[in-house]
VEXDO-510105 format. One line per 5 residues: number of its first residue (from 1); for each residue x, y, z of N, C-alpha, C, O. Coordinates in Angstrom, 2 decimals. Atoms other than C-alpha are relative to their C-alpha. Layout:
BEGIN
NUM = X,Y,Z,X,Y,Z,X,Y,Z,X,Y,Z; ...
***
This chain:
BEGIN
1 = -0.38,-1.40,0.29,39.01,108.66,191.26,-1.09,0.64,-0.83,-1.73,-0.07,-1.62; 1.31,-0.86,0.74,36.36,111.34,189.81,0.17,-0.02,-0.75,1.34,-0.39,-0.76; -0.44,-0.38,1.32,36.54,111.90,186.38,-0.15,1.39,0.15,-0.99,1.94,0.87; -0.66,-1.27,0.05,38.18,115.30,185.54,-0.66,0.78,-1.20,-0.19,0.23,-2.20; 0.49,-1.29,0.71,36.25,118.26,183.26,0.85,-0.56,-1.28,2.04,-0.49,-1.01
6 = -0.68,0.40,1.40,37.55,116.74,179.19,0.13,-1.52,-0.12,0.17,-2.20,-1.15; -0.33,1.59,0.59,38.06,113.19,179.91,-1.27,-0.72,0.02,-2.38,-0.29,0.33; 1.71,0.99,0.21,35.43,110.34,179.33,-0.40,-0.28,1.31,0.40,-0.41,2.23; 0.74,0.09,-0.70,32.76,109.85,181.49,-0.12,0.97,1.01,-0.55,0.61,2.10; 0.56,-0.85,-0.59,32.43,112.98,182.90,-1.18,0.47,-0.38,-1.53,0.22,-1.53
11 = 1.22,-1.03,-0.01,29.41,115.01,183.12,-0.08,1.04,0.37,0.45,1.12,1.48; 0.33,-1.31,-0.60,28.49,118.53,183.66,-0.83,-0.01,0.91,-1.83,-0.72,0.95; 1.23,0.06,-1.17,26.71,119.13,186.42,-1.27,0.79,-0.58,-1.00,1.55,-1.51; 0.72,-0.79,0.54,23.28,120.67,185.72,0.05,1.60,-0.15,0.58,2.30,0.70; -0.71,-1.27,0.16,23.34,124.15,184.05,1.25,0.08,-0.29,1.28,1.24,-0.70
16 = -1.44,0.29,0.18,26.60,123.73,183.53,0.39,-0.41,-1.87,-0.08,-1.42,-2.39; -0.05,0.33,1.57,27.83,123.87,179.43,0.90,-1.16,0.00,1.49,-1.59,0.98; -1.31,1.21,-0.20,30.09,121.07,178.54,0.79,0.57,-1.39,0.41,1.02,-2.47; -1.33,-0.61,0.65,33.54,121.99,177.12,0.09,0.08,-1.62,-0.08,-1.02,-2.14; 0.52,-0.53,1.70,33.24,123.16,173.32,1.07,-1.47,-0.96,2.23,-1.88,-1.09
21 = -0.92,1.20,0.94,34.17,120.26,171.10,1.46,0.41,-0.79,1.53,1.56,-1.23; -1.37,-0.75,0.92,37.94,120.70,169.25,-0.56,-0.16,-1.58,-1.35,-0.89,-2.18; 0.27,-0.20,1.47,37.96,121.85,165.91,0.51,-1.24,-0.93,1.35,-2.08,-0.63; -0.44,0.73,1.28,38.26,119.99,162.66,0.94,0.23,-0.46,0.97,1.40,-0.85; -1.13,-0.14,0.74,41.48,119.62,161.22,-0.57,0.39,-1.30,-1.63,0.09,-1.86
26 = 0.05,-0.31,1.72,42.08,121.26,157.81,0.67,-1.12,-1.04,1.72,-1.13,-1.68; 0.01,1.39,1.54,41.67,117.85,155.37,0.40,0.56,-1.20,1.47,0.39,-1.80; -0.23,-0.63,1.25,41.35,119.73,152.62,1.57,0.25,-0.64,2.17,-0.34,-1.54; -0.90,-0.63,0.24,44.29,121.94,152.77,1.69,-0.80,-0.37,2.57,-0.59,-1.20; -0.95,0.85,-0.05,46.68,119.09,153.88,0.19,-1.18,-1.30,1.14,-1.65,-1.92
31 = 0.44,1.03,1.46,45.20,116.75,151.10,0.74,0.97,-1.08,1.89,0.57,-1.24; -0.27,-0.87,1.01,45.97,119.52,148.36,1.54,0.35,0.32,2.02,1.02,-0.60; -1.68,-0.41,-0.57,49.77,120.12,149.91,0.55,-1.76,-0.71,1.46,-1.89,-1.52; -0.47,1.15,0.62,49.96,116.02,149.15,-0.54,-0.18,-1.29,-0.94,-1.34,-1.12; 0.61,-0.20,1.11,48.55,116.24,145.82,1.13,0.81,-0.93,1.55,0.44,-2.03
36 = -1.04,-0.61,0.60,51.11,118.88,145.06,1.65,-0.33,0.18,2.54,0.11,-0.54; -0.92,0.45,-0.25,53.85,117.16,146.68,0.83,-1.50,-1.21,1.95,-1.79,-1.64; 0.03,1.79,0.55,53.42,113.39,144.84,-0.29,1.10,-1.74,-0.14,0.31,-2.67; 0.23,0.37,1.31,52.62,115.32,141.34,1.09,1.25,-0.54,0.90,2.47,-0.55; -0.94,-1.17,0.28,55.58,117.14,140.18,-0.34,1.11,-1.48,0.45,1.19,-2.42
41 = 0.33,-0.64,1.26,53.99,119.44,137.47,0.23,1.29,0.02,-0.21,1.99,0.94; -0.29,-1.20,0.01,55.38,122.54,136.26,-0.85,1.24,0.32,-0.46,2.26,0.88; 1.13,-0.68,-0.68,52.28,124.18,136.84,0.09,0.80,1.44,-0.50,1.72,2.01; -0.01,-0.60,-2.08,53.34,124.78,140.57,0.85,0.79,-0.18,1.50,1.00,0.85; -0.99,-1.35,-0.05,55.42,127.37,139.76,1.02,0.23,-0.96,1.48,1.36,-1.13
46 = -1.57,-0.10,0.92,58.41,126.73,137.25,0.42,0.53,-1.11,1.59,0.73,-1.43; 0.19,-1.00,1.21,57.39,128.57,134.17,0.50,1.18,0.27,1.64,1.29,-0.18; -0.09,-1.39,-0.90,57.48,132.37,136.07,1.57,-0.30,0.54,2.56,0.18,-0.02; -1.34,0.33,0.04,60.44,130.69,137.97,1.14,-0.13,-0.60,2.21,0.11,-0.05; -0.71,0.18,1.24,62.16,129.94,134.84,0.36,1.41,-0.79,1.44,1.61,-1.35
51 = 0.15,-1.29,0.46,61.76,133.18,133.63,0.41,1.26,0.59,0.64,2.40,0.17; -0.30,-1.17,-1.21,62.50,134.92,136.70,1.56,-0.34,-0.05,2.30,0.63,-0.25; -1.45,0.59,0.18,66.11,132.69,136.64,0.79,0.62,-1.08,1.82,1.29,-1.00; -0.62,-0.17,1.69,66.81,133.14,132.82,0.02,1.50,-0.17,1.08,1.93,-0.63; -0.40,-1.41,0.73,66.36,136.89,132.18,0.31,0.99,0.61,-0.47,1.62,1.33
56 = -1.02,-0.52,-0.06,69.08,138.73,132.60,-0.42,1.08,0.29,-1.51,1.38,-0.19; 0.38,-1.48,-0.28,69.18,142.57,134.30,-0.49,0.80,-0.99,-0.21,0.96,-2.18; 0.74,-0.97,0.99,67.01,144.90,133.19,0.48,0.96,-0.81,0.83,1.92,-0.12; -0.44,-0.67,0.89,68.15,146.75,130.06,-1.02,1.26,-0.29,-0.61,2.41,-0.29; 0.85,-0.80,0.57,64.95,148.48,128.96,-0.99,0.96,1.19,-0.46,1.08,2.30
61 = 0.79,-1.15,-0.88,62.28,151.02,130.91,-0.41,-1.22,0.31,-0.21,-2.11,-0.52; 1.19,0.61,-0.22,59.95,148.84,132.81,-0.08,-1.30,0.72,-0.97,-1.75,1.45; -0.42,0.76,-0.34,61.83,146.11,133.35,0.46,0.18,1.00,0.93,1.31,1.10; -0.89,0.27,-0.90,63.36,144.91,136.78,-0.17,-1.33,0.61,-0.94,-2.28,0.48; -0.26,2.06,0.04,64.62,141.87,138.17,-1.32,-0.38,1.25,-1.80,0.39,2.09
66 = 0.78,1.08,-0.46,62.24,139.22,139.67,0.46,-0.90,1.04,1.49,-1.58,1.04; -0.32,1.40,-0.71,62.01,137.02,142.40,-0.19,-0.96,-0.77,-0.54,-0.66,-1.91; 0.88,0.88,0.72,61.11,133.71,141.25,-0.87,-0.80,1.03,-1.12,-2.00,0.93; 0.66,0.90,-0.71,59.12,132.90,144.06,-1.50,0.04,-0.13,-2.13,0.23,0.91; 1.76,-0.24,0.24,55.17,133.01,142.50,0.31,-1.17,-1.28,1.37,-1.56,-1.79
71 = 0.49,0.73,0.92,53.62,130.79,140.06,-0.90,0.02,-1.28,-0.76,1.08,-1.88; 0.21,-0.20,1.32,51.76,130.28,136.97,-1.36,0.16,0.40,-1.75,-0.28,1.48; 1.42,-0.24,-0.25,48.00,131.43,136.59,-0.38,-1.14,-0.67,0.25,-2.19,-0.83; 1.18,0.63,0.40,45.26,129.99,135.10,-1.35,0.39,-0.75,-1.93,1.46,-0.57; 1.33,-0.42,0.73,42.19,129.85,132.82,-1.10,-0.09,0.62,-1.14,0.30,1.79
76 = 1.15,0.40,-1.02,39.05,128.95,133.97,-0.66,-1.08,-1.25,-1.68,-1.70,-0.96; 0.77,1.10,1.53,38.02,126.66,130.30,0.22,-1.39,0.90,0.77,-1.72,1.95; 0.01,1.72,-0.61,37.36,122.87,130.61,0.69,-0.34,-1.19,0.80,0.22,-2.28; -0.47,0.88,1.41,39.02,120.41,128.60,-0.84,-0.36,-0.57,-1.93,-0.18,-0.02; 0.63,0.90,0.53,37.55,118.56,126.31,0.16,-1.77,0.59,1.19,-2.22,1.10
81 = -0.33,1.16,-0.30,36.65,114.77,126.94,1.64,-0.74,-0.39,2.40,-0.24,-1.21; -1.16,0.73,0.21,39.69,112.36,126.93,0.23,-0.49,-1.30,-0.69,-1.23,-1.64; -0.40,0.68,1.32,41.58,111.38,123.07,1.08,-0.81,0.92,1.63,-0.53,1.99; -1.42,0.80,0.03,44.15,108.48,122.97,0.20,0.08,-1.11,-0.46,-0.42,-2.02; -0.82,0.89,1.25,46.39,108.50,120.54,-0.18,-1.36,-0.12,-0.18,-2.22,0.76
86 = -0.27,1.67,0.23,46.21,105.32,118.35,1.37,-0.29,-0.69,2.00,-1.34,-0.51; -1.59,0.58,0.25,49.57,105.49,116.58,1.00,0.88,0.04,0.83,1.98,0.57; -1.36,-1.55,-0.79,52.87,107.65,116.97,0.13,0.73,-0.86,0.07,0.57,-2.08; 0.12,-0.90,1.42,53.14,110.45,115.54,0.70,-0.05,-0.89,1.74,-0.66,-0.64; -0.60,-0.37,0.83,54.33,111.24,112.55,1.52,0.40,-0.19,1.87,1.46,0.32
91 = -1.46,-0.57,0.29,58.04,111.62,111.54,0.14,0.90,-0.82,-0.48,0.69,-1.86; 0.07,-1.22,0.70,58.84,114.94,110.06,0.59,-0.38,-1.36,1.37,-1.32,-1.43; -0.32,0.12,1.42,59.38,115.17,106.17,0.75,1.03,-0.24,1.55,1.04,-1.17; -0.80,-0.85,0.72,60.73,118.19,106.14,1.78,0.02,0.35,2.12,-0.18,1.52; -1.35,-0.24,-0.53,64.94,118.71,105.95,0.21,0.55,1.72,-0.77,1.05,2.28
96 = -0.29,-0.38,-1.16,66.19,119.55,109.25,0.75,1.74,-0.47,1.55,1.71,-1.40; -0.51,-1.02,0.35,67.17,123.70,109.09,1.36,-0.08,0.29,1.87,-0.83,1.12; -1.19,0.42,-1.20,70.62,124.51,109.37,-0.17,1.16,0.83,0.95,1.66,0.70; -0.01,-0.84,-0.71,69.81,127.32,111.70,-1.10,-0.88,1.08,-2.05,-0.23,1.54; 0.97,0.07,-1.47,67.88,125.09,114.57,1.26,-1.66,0.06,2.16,-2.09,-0.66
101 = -0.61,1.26,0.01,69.01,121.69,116.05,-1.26,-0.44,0.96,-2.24,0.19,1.35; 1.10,0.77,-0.89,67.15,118.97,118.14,0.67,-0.24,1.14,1.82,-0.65,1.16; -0.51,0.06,-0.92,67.44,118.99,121.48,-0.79,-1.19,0.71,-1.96,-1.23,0.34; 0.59,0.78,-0.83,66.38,116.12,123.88,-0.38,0.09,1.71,0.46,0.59,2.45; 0.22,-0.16,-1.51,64.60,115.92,127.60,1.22,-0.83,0.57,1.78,-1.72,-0.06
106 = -0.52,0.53,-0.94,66.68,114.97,130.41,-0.33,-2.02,-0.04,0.26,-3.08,-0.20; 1.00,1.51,-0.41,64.29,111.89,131.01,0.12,-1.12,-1.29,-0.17,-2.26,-0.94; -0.15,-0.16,1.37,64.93,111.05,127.00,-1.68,-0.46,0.00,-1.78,-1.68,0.06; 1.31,0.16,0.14,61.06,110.91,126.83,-0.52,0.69,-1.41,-1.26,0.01,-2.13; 0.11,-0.87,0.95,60.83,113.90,124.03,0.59,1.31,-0.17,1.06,2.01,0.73
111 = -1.14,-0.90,0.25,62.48,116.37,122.35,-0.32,1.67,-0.76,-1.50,1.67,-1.14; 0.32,-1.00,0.63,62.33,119.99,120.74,0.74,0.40,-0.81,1.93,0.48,-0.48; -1.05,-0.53,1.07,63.75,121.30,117.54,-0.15,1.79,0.53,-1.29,2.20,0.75; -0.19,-0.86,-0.71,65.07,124.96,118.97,0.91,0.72,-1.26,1.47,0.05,-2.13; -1.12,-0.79,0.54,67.12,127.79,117.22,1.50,-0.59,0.53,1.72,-0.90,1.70
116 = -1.54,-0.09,-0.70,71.00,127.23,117.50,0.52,0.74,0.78,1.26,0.22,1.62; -0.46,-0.75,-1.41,71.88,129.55,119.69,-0.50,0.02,1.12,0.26,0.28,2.05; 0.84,0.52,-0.85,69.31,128.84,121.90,0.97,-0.93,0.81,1.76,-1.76,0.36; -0.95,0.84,-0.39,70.85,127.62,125.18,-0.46,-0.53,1.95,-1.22,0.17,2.61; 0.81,0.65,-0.97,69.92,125.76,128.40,0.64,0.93,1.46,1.67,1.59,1.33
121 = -0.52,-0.65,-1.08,70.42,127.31,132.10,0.90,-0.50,0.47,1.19,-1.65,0.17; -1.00,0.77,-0.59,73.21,126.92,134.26,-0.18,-1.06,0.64,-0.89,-1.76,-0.08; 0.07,1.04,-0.99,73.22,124.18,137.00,-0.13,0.31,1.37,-0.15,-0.53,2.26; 0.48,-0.90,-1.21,72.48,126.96,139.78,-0.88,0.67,-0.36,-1.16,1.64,0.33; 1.28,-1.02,0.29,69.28,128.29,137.48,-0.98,-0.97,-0.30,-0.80,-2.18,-0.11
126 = 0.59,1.02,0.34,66.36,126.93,136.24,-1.17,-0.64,0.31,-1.94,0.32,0.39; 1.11,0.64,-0.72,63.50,124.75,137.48,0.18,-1.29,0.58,0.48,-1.97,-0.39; -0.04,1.22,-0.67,63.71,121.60,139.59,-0.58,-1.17,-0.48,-0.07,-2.28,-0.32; 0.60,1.01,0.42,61.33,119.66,138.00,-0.09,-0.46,-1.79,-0.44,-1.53,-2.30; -0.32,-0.09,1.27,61.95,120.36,134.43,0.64,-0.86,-0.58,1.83,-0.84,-0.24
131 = -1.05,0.74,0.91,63.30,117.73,131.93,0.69,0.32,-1.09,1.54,-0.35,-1.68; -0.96,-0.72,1.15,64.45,120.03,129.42,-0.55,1.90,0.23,-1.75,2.11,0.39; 0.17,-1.16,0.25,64.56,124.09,129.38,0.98,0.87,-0.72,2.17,0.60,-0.84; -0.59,-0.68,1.10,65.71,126.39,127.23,-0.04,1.08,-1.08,-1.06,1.00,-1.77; 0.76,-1.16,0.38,65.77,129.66,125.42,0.97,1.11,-0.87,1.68,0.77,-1.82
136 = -0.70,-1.15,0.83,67.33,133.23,124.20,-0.20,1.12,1.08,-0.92,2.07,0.77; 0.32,-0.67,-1.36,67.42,134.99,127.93,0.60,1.83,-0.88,0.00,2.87,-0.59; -0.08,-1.97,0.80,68.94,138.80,125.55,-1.50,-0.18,-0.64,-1.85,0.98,-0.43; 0.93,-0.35,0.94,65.26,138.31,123.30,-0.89,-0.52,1.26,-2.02,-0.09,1.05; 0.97,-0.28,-0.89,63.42,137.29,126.75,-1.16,-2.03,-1.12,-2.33,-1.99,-1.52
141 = 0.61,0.55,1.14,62.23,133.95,124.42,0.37,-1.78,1.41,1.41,-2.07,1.99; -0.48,1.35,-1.22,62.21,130.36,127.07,-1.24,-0.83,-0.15,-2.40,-0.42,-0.08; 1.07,1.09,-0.27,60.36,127.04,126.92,0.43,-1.23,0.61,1.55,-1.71,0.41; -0.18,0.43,-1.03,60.06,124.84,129.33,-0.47,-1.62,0.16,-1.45,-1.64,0.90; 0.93,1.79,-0.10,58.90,120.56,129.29,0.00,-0.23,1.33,0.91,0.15,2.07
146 = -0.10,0.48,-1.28,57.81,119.09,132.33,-0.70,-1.58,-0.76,-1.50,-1.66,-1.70; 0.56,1.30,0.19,57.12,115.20,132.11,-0.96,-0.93,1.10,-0.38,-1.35,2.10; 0.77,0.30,-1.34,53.92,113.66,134.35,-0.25,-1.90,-0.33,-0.18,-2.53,-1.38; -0.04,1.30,0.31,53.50,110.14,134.75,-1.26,-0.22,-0.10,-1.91,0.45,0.71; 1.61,-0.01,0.01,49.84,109.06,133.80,-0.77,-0.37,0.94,-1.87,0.06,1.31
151 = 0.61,0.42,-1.14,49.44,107.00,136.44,-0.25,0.49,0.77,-1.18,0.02,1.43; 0.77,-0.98,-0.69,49.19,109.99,138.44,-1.19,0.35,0.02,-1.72,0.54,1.11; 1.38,-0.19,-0.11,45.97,110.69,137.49,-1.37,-0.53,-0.28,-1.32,-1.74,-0.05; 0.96,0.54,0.41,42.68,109.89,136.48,-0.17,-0.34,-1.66,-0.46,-1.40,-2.23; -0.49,-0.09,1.29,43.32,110.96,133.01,0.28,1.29,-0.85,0.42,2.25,-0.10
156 = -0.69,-0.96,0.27,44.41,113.51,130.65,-0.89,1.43,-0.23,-0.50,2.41,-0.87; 0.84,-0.68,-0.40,41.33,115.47,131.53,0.51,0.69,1.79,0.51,1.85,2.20; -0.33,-0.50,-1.21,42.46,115.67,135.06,1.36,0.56,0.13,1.70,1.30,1.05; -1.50,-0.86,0.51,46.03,116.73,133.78,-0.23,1.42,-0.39,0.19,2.51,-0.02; 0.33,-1.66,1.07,44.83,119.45,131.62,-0.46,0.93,1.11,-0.03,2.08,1.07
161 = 0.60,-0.75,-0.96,42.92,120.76,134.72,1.13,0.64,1.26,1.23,1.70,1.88; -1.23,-0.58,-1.13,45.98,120.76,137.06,0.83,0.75,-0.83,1.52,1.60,-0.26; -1.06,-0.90,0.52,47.99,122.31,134.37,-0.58,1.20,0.09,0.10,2.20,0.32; 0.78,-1.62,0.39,45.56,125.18,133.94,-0.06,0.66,1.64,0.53,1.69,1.96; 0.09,-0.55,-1.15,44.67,125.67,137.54,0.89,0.15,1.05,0.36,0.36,2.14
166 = -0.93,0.23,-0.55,47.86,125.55,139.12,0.41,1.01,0.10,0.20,1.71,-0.89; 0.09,-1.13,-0.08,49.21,128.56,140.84,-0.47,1.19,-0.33,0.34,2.10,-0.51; 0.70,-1.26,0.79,46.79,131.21,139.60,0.33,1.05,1.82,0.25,2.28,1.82; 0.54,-1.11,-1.27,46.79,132.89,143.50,1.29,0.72,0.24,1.21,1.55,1.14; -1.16,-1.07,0.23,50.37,134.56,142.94,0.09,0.74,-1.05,0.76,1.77,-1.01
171 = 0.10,-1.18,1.24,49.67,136.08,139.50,-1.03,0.97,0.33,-2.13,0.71,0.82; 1.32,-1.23,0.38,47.76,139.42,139.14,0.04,0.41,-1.20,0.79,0.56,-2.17; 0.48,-0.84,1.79,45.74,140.89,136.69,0.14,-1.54,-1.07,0.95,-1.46,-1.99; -0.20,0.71,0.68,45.54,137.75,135.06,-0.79,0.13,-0.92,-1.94,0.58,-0.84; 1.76,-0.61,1.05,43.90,137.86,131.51,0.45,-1.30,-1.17,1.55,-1.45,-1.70
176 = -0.20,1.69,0.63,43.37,134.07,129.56,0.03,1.24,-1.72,-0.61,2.29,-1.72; 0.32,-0.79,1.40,43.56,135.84,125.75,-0.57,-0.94,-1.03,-0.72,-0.69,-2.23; 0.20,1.57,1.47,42.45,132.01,123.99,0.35,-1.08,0.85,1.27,-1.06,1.66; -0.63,1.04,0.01,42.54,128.78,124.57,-0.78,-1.03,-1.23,-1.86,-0.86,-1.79; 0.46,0.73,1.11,42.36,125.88,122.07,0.36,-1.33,0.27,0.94,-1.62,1.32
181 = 0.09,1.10,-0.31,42.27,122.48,121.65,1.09,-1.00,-1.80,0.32,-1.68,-2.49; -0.81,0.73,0.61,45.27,120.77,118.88,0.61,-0.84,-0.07,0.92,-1.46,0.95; -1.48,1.58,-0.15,47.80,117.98,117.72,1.30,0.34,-0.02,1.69,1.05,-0.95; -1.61,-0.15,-0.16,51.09,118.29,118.29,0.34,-0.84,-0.67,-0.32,-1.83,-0.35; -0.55,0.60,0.96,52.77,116.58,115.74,-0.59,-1.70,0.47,0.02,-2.63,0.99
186 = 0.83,0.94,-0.05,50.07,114.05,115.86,-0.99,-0.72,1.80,-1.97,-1.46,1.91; 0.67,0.26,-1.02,49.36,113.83,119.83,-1.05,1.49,0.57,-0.82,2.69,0.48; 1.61,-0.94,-0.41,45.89,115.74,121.19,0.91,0.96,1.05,2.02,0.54,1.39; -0.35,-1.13,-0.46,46.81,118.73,123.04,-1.27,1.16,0.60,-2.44,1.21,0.23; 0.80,-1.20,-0.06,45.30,121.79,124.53,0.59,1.30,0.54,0.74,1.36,1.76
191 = -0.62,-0.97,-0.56,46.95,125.38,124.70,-1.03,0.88,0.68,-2.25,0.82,0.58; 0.42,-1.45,-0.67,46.22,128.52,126.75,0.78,0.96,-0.12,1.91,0.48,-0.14; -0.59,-0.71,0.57,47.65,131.82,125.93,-0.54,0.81,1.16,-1.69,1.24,1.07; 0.55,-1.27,-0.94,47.23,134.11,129.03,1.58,0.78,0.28,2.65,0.38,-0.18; -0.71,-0.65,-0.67,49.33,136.68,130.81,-0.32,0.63,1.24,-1.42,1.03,1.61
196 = 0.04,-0.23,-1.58,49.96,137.57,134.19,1.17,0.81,0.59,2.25,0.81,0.01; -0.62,-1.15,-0.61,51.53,140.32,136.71,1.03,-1.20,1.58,0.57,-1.72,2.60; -0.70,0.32,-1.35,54.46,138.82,139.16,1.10,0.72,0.20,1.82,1.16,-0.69; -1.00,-1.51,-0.24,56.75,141.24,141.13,0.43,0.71,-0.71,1.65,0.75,-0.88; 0.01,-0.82,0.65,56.20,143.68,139.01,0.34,-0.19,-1.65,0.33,0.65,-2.55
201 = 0.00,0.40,1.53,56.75,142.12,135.79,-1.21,-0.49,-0.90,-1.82,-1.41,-0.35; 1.21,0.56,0.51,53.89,141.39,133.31,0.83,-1.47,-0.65,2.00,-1.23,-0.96; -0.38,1.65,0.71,54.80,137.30,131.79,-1.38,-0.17,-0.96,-2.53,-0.09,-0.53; 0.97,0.89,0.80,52.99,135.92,128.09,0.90,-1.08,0.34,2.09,-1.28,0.59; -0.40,1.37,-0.34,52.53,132.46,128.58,-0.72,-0.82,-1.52,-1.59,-0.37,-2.26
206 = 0.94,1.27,0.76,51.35,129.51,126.23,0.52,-1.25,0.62,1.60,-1.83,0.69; -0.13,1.46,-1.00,50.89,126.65,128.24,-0.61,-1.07,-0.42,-1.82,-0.98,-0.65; 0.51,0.97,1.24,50.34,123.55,126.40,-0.30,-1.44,0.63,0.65,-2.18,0.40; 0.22,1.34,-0.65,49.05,120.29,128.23,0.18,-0.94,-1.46,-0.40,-0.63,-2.50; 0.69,0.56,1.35,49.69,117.27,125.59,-0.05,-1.58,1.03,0.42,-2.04,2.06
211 = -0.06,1.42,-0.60,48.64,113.86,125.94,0.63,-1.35,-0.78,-0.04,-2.07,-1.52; -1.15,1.01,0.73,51.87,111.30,124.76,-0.63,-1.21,0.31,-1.32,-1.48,1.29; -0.01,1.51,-0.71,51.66,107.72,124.59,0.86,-0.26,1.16,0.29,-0.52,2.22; -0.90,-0.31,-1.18,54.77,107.79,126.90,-0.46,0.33,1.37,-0.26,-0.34,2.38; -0.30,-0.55,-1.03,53.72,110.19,129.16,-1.16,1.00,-0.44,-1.70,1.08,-1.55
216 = 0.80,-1.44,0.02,51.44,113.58,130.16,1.09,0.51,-0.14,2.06,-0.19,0.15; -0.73,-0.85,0.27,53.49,116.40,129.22,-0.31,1.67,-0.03,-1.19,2.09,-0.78; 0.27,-1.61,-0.14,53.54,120.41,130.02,0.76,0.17,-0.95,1.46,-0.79,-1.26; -0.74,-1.13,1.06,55.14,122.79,127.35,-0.06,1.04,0.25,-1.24,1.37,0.17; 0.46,-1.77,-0.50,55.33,126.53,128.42,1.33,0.55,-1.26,2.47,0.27,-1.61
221 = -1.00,-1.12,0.68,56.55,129.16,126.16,0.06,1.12,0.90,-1.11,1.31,1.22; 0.18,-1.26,-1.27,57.06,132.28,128.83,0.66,0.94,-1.37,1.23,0.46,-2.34; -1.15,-0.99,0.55,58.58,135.73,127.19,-0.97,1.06,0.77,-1.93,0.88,1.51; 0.79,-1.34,-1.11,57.55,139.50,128.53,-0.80,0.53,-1.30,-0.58,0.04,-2.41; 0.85,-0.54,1.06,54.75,141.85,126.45,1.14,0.82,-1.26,0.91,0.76,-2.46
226 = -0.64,-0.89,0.62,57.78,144.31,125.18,0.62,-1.24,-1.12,0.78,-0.92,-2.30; -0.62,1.09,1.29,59.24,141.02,123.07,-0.84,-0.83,-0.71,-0.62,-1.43,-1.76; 1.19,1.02,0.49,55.97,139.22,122.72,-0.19,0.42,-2.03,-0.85,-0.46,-2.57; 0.15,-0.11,1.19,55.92,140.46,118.87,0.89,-0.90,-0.69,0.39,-1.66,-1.52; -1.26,0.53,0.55,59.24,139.01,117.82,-0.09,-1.36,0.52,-0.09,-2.42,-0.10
231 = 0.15,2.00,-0.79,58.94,135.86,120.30,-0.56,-0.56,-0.06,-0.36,-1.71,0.32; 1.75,0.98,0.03,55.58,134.67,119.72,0.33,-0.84,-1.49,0.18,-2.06,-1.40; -0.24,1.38,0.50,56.57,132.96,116.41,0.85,-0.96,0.18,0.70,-2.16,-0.07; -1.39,1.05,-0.17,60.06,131.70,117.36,-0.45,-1.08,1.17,0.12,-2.17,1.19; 0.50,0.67,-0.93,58.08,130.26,120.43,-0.89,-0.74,-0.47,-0.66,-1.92,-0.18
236 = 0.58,0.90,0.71,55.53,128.77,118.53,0.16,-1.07,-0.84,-0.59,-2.04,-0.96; -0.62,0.94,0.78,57.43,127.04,116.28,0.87,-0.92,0.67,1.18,-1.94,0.07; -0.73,0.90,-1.02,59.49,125.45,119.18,-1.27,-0.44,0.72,-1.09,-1.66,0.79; 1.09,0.58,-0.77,56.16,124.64,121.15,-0.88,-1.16,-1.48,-1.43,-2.24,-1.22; 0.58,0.81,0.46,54.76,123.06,118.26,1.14,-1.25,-1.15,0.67,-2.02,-1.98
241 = -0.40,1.14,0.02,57.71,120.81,117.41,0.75,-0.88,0.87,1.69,-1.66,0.72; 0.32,0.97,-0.99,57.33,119.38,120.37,-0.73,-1.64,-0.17,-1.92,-1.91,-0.35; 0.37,1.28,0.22,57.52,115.43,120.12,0.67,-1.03,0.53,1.89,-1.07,0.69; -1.06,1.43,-0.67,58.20,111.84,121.68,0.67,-0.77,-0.76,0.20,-1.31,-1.76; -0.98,0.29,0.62,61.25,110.62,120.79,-0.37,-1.66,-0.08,-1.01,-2.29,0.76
246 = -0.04,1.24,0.57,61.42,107.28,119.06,0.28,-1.06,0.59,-0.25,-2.12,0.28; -0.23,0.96,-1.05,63.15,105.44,122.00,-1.07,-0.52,1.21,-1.84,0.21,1.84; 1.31,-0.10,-0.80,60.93,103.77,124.14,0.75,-0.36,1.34,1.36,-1.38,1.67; -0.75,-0.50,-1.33,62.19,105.04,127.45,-1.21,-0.28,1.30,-0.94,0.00,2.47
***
């Protein structure tokens, strides 16, 4: 039987082009879909999501409600080389307030001391991947833990990088205002402080990569610009007593 125009061992006759090779699959694209699949980090969207869930119809000018289907931007900074912690952090000295309490992750990995009224989403809101969230959805005030396993990556250089670069192509107008490099009640850290435009809402963020003995760990404080005066310390002070709990889980 002849061989047929595509299969092996044909030939073109002279003059004759031979049939245009098939294209290259998209590696890349598919690689980066499993990458985001296998590493569950809040980064892929759950901050904005969280935010889009938690706050309540629009009361004020400017405001209106949100999908939550976009994600978190990004800086463009490098980390710094890799720290290990060498011993655990520090146990707090000071009284416990009576106006906050300690709340614990899902995962019991680590925990956040939070205002009391401060209160977690329903069980139809929320983020999927989240081990603890939680907030003040009337003051627009929400922070968010995600827990990564280390072995995921290379190290907490290549963490810090997926936290930062992770959904930036659904925010607009994105604008980094700082980033820095701290301890979280004794583990190495590195925040970013940007804001970003999703369906029509502007979102401040501080997005906090730390690196636990336990575990990698995200921290997001989200709130909008109109509360950012009032929320930025109550958020700070919940992002920075952020710590792994004593159990070794």
């Amino acid at each position: 039987m002849m061989p047929t125009p595509g299969s092996s061992g044909w030939v073109p006759p002279s003059g004759m082009a031979p049939p245009p090779a098939p294209a290259p699959r998209p590696r890349r694209k598919r690689v980066r879909l499993l990458v985001l699949t296998l590493v569950p980090v809040l980064a892929l969207g759950g901050a904005v999501a969280a935010a889009a869930l938690l706050i309540p119809p629009p009361t004020t000018a400017g405001e209106a409600s949100v999908s939550p289907h976009f994600s978190l931007p990004s800086s463009t900074a490098t980390a710094r080389p890799e720290q290990t912690p060498t011993s655990k952090p520090p146990a707090s000295t000071k009284p416990p307030s009576p106006h906050t309490r300690v709340v614990t992750a899902k995962d019991g990995k680590s925990e956040l001391t939070v205002p009391k009224h401060w209160r977690k989403p329903g069980k139809d809101r929320g983020v999927k991947n989240a081990v603890l969230e939680i907030g003040d959805a009337s003051q627009r005030q929400f922070v968010i833990v995600v827990t990564a396993n280390k072995r995921n990556f290379a190290g907490f250089p290549a963490f810090a990088k997926l936290v930062r670069d992770a959904g930036r192509s659904d925010l607009k107008k994105v604008k980094v205002n700082g980033k820095r490099t701290l301890k979280v009640n004794g583990m190495p850290a590195i925040r970013w402080h940007y804001t970003g435009n999703g369906d029509g809402i502007r979102f401040v963020f501080w997005d906090t990569a730390v690196h636990g003995q336990k575990a990698f760990y995200q921290v997001i404080g989200v709130t909008t610009p109109s509360h950012a005066s009032k929320a930025r310390p109550v958020i700070r002070r919940v992002l920075d007593s952020f710590r792994e709990t004593a159990i070794d889980v």
